[in-house]
C-alpha positions in Angstrom: 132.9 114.3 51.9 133.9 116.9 55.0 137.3 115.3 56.8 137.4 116.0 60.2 140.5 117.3 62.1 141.2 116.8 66.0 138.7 118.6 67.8 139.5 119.9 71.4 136.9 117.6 73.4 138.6 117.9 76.7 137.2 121.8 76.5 133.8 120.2 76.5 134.5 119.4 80.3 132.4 121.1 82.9 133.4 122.5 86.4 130.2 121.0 88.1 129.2 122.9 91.3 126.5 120.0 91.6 125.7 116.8 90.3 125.2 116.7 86.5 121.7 116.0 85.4 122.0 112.7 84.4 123.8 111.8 87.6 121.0 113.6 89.5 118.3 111.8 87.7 119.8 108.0 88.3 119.8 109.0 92.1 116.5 109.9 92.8 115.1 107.3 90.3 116.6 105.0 92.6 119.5 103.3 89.5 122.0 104.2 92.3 121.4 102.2 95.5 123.2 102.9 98.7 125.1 100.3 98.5 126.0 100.3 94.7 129.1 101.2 93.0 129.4 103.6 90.8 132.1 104.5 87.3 132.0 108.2 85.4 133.2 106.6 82.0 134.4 110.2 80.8 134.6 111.9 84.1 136.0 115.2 82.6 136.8 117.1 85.2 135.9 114.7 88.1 132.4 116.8 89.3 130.3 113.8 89.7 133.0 111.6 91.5 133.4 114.3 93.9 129.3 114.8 94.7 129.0 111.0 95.1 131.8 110.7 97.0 130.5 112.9 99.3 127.3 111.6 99.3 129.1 108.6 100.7 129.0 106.4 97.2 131.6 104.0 96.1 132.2 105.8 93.0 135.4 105.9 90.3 136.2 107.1 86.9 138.3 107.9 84.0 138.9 110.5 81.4 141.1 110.5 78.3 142.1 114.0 79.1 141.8 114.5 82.7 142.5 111.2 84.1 144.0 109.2 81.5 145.9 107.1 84.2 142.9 106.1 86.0 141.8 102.3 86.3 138.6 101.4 84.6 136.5 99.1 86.6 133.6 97.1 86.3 130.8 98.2 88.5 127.3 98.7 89.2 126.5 101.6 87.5 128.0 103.3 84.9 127.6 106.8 83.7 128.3 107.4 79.9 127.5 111.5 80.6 127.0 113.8 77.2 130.4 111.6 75.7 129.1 110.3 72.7 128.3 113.5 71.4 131.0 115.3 71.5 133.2 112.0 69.5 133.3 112.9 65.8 134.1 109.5 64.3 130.9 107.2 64.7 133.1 104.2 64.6 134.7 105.3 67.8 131.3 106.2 69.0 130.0 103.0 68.6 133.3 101.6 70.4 133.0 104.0 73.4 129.4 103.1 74.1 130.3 98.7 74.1 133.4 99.5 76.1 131.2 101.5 78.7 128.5 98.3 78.3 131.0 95.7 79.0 131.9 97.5 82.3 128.3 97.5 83.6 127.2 95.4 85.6 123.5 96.5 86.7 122.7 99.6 84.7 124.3 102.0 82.1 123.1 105.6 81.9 123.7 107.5 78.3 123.2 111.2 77.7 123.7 112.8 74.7 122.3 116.3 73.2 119.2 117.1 71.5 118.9 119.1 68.3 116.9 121.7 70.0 119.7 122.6 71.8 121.8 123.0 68.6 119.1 125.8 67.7 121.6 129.3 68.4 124.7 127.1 68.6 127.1 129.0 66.1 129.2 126.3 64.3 130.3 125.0 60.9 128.2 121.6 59.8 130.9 118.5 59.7 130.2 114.9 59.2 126.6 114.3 61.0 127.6 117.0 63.7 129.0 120.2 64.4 132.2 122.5 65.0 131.6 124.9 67.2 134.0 128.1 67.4 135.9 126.6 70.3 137.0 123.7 67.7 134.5 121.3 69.9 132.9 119.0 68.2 129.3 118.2 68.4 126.5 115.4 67.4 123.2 116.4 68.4 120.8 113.1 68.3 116.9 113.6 68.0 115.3 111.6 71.5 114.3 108.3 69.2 117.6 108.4 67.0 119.1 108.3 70.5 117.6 105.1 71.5 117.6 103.6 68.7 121.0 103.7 68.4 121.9 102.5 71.4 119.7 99.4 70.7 121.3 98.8 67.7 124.9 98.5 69.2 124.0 97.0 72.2 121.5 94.7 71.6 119.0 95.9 74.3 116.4 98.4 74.2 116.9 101.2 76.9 114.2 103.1 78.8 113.7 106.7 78.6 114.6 108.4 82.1 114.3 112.0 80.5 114.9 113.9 77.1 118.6 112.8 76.2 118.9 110.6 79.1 118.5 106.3 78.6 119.2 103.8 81.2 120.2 100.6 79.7 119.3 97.3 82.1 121.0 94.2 82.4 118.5 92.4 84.6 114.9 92.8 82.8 113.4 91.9 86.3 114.9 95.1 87.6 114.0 96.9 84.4 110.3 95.7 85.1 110.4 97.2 88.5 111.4 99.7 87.3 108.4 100.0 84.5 106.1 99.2 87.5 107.3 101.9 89.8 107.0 104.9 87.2 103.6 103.9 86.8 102.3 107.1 89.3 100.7 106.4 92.5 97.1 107.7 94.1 96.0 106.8 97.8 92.8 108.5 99.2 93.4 110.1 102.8 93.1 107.9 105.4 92.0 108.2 109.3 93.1 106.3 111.8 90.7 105.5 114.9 92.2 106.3 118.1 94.1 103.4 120.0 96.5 103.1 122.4 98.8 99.8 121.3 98.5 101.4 117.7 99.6 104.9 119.0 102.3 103.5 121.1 103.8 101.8 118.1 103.1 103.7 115.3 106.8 104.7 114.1 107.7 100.8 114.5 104.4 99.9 112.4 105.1 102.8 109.5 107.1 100.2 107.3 103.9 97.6 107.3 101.4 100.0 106.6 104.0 101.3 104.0 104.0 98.3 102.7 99.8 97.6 102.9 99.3 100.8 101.3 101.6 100.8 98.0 100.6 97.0 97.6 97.4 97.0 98.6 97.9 93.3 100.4 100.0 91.7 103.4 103.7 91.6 103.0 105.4 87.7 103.0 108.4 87.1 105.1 111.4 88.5 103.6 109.6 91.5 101.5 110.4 93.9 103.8 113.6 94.6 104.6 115.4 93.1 107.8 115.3 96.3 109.7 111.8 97.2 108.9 110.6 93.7 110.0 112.2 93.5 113.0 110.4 97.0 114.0 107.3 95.6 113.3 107.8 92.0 115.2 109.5 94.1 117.9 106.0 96.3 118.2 103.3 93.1 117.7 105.0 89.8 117.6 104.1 88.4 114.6 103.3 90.1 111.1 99.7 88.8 110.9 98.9 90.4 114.3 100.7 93.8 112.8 98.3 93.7 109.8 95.5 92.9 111.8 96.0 95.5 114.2 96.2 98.3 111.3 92.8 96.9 109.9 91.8 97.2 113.2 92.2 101.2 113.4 91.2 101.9 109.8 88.5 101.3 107.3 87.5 98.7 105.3 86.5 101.2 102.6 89.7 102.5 102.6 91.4 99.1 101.7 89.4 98.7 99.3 89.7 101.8 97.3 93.4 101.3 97.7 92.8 97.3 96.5 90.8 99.3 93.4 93.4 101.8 92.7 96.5 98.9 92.8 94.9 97.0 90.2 94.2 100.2 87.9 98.1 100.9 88.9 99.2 97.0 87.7 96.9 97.6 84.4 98.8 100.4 83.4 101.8 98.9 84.0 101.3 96.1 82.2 99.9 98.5 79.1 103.3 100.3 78.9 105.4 97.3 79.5 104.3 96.0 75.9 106.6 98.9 74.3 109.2 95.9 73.9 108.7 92.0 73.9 106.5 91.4 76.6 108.4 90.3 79.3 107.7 86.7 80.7 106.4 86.2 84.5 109.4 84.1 85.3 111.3 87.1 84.7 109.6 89.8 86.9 110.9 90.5 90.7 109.1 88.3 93.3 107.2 91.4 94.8 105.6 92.4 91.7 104.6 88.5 90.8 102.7 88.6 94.3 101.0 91.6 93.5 99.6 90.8 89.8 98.8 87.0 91.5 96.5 88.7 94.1 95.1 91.5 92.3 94.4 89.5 89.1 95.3 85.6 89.4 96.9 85.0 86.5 99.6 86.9 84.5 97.7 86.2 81.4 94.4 88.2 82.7 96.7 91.2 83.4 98.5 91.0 80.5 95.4 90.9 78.3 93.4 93.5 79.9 96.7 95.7 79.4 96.5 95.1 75.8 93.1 96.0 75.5 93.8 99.2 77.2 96.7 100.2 75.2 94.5 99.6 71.9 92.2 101.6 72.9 94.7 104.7 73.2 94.5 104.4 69.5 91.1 104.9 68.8 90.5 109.0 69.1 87.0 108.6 70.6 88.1 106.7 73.5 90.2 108.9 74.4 87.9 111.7 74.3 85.4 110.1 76.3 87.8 109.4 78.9 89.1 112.9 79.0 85.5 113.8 79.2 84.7 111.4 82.3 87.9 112.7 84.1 86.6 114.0 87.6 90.4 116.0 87.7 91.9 118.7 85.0 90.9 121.8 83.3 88.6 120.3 80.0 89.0 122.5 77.0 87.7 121.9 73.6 90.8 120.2 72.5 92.4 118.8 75.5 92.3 118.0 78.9 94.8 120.0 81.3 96.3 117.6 84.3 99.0 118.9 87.2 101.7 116.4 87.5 100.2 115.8 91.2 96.8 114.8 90.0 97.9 112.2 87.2 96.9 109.0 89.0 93.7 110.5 89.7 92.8 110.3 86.0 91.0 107.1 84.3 93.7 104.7 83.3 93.2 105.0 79.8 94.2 108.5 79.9 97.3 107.5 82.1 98.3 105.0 79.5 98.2 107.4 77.0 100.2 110.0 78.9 102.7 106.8 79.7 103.1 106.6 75.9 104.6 110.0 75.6 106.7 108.9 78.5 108.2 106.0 77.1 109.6 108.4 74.2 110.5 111.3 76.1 111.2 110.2 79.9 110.6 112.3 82.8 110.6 115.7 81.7 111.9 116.8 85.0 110.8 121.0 85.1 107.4 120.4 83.9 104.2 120.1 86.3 101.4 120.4 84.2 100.5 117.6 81.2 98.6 118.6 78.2 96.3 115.8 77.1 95.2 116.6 73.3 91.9 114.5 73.0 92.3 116.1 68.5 95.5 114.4 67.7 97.9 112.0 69.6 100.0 114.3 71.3 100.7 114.9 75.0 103.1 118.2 75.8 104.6 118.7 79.5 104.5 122.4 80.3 106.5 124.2 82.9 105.3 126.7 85.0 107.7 127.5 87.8 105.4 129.4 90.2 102.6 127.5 90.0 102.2 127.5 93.4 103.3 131.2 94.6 101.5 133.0 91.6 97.7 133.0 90.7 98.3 133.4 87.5 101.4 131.5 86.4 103.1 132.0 83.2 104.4 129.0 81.2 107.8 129.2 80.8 108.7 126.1 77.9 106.8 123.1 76.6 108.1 119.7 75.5 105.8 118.6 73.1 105.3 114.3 72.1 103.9 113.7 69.4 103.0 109.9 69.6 102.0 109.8 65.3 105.3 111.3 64.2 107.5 109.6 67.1 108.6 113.4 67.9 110.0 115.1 71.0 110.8 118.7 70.6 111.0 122.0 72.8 109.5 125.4 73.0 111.1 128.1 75.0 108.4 131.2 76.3 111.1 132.4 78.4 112.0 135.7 76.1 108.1 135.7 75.0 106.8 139.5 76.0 103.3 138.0 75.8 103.7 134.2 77.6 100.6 132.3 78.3 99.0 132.1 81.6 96.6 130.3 83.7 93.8 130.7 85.4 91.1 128.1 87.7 94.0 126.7 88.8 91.8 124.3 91.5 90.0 122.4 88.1 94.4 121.6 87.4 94.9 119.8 90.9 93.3 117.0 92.4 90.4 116.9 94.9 93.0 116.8 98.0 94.9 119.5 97.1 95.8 121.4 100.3 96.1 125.0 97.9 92.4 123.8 96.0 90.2 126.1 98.4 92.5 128.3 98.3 91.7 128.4 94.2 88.4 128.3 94.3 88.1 131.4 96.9 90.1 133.7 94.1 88.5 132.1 91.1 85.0 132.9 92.8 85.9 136.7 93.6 87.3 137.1 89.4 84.1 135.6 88.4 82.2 138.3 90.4 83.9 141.0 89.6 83.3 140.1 86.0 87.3 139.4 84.5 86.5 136.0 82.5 83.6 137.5 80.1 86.3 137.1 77.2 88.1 134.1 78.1 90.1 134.7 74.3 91.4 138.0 75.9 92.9 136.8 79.1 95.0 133.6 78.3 97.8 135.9 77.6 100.0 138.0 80.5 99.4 141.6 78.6 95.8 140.5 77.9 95.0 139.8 82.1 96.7 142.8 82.9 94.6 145.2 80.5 91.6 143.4 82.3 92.4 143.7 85.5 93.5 147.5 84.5 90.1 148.3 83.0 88.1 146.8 86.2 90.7 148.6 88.3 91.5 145.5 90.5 95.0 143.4 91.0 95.6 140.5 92.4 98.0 139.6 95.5 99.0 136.7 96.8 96.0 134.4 95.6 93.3 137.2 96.8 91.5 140.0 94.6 92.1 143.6 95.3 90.9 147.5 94.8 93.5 149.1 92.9 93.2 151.8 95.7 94.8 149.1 97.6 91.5 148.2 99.6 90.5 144.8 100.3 
C-alpha cells in the first residue's frame, strides 16, 4: 500500500475575487438568511468572509494554515468549502466533517470535487486520490459517493443543492421547505380591472397578493411577516377586506387556475419528498401544513397521490405519453426538449421525473434547457449561454443523470469545432414567452426559404452554415437575410 507524505494543502487556497460557488449557491437558495450567522470551516485565504462581510453578514472562520489562531464558533451556517478533498487521510476526513457538524446549528454546506474534473489533472494516483505536481493532494468523489458519505458519518441524509455541493439540515421542517420551494413555480398572467382604492394601494397590497398568488389561499395572522402586514392593514383595515378587495379587481378564473396549478405544485412535492423517510405532518412548517390542508384535506390524500405519481415515473410508457401530451418543449423521437423557464408548465409527471435527476445532481446552475429522454431514464441539463442573443445557439456542456445507473457526469462542447445547435427555439419556451413571436417570425422565414428540408444536416454549427451558404442567406439578430446584405 501507497504511504502518503505531507501534502502542501494550504496551496490549495484560492484568492477569491467573488464569492465561491458554494457560498454563492447557499445565498440565493435562501440557507443564509439576513439575519443568520455564518462560519467558513477552512476559510483559506479569507475570500468568502470578506464578500459576506460586505454583504453585511455576521460571518467568521478558521483555517489551519491561514488562520490557525482564529476562534471556531458555533453558528447558523457553516461552510465546509472543497476541504474534504483535498485531506489525504480518510480518518481525518471523517473527523473534519463531525467537527464542522457539531458547529452547525441550522445548516452545513459540503463541497467536494467531482471526478470529471480530475479528467486533464496531471498527478501520481495515491491512496483513493491524487498528487498533483504542486504536491497538493486530491480526492475526487463521484456526486452519490459524496452523499453517501456524508450520510454515513453523520447520520442524516443531505440534499443536493448542485453537482459537488450538499446541504445538510438540522431541522427536517426547514429541510421540507426547502423540498417544497424547489418544486418550480407557474402562474398564468393576470389583469387587474381598473380601481381607484386598489390603485391607490397597490405597493402596500403587493405582499398579500404575493402571498394569494404563491399559495393560492388567504394568508392567517402571523404568515406574513410584521412589516408586510402592517402595509396591508395600513392600506384596508383588516386582512379579509385586503383579500376581498384583490378578488374584487381580478378574476375568478384566474384563482382558480392558480388553486389548480398549487395543488399540481404540493403533488410534486410530496413525490420527491419520498427520496428519504417520508417525513411526518407534525414535522412540516406551519405554512406548508395550511397549504396541503386546503388544497387536499388530509396529509394522507397528498401523500398517496404523490406516491402514485412517483411510480409511475417508472413505467417507460407513462412517461412517454406525458411527454407526448406536453403543450410546451421541442418533441423529438426520443425526448422531449424543455427551457428551464417553461418547466412548471409541463404535466407533473414529467416534472417529477425531471425532480428525480434533481435530487442526484442539484441545481446545475449554467444549464437552461432539460433534456427529457422518454427511451431510457435519463434527464441531461444542457447549457447554452446565448440562448437568448443568438438564433441559433450552440450548446456549450451537458450534465447528463442517468436515474438506472445512479450517474451524474459531464460533457464539455466547448473545444468541439462542430458543436450542436438549435433551431424552433419558440416550441423550447413556454406560451408567455415575451421572445416566442419573436421565434416564430424567424422560424417561419427559414421554413420558406427552404433551410430545414434535411433536418440531419443542420443540427450541427458547420452543417447550418453550408446551408445557409448554399441558399445564400444569413441570419442577424433573430431575422433572415440576403447575403447581399438586403432584407
Amino acid at each position: 500500500m501507497t504511504t502518503i507524505g505531507p501534502t502542501a494543502r494550504h496551496k490549495t487556497a484560492m484568492v477569491r475575487s467573488a464569492l465561491s460557488r458554494p457560498m454563492g449557491l447557499a445565498l440565493s437558495d435562501g440557507i443564509i438568511k439576513r439575519e443568520a450567522t455564518v462560519f467558513d470551516y477552512g476559510c483559506g485565504r479569507g475570500g468568502d468572509i470578506r464578500h459576506l462581510h460586505g454583504l453585511g453578514f455576521t460571518v467568521s472562520g478558521w483555517d489551519p494554515a491561514h488562520r490557525p489562531d482564529a476562534e471556531m464558533t458555533s453558528s447558523d451556517v457553516v461552510n465546509l468549502g472543497y476541504v474534504v478533498n483535498v485531506i489525504e487521510d480518510p480518518v481525518e476526513r471523517v473527523q473534519v466533517l463531525k467537527s464542522a457538524w457539531n458547529l452547525t446549528r441550522n445548516v452545513l454546506v459540503v463541497s467536494a470535487r467531482l471526478t470529471w474534473e480530475a479528467r486533464e489533472l496531471e498527478g501520481r494516483r495515491v491512496g483513493d486520490g491524487i498528487v498533483t505536481r504542486m504536491g497538493t493532494f486530491q480526492k475526487f468523489y463521484e456526486q452519490p459517493e459524496l452523499a453517501t458519505w456524508i450520510e454515513s458519518v453523520l447520520g442524516t441524509k443531505p440534499l443536493a443543492a448542485a453537482p459537488g455541493v450538499f446541504y445538510v439540515f438540522r431541522d427536517e421542517a426547514a429541510q421540507q421547505d426547502f423540498l417544497a420551494n424547489r418544486v418550480y413555480q407557474y402562474r398564468p398572467r393576470i389583469i387587474i380591472d381598473p380601481h381607484e382604492e386598489y390603485e391607490r394601494n397597490r405597493e402596500k397590497l403587493a405582499p398579500l397578493f404575493d402571498f394569494l398568488t404563491a399559495h393560492a389561499r388567504p394568508p392567517k395572522r402571523g404568515e406574513l411577516s410584521v412589516e408586510a402586514e402592517a402595509s396591508v392593514l395600513e392600506a384596508s383595515g383588516t386582512l379579509g377586506r385586503a383579500v376581498n378587495l384583490i378578488y374584487q379587481v381580478t378574476d375568478d378564473s384566474h384563482w382558480e387556475q392558480v388553486r389548480i396549478q398549487r395543488r399540481s405544485e404540493l403533488l410534486v412535492y410530496a413525490a420527491m419528498s419520498r427520496f428519504g423517510s417520508k417525513p411526518k405532518f407534525s414535522h412540516l412548517g406551519s405554512v406548508l401544513q395550511r397549504d396541503i390542508k386546503t388544497h387536499f384535506g388530509t396529509y394522507r390524500d397528498l401523500t398517496s397521490q404523490g406516491d402514485r405519481l412517483l411510480a409511475a415515473v417508472g413505467n417507460r410508457m407513462m412517461v412517454l405519453m406525458s411527454a407526448r401530451s406536453s403543450e410546451v418543449g421541442k418533441q423529438t423521437p426520443s425526448a422531449l426538449y424543455v427551457h428551464r423557464s417553461a418547466l412548471a408548465e409541463i404535466p407533473p409527471m414529467l416534472q417529477v421525473y425531471e425532480g428525480c435527476a434533481r435530487v442526484l445532481a442539484g441545481t446545475v446552475e449554467r444549464a437552461n434547457m432539460v433534456k427529457l429522454s422518454v427511451t431510457e431514464p435519463q434527464v441531461s441539463y444542457l447549457s447554452y449561454p446565448k440562448f437568448d442573443t443568438d438564433a441559433h445557439p450552440t450548446l456549450e456542456s451537458a450534465v447528463v443523470v442517468n436515474l438506472r445507473k445512479l450517474s451524474v457526469d459531464y460533457r464539455d462542447y466547448r473545444r468541439s469545432g462542430n458543436p450542436p445547435i438549435l433551431h424552433r427555439k419558440e416550441e423550447f419556451v413556454g406560451q408567455e414567452s415575451p421572445d416566442r413571436r419573436k421565434y416564430e417570425r424567424l422560424t417561419r422565414s427559414e421554413v420558406l426559404e427552404g433551410l430545414y428540408k434535411d433536418p440531419s444536416v443542420i443540427g450541427t454549427r458547420r452543417g447550418w452554415q453550408s446551408v445557409l451558404k448554399q441558399h445564400q442567406v444569413e441570419v442577424r439578430g433573430h431575422r433572415l437575410y440576403r447575403a447581399t446584405r438586403t432584407p
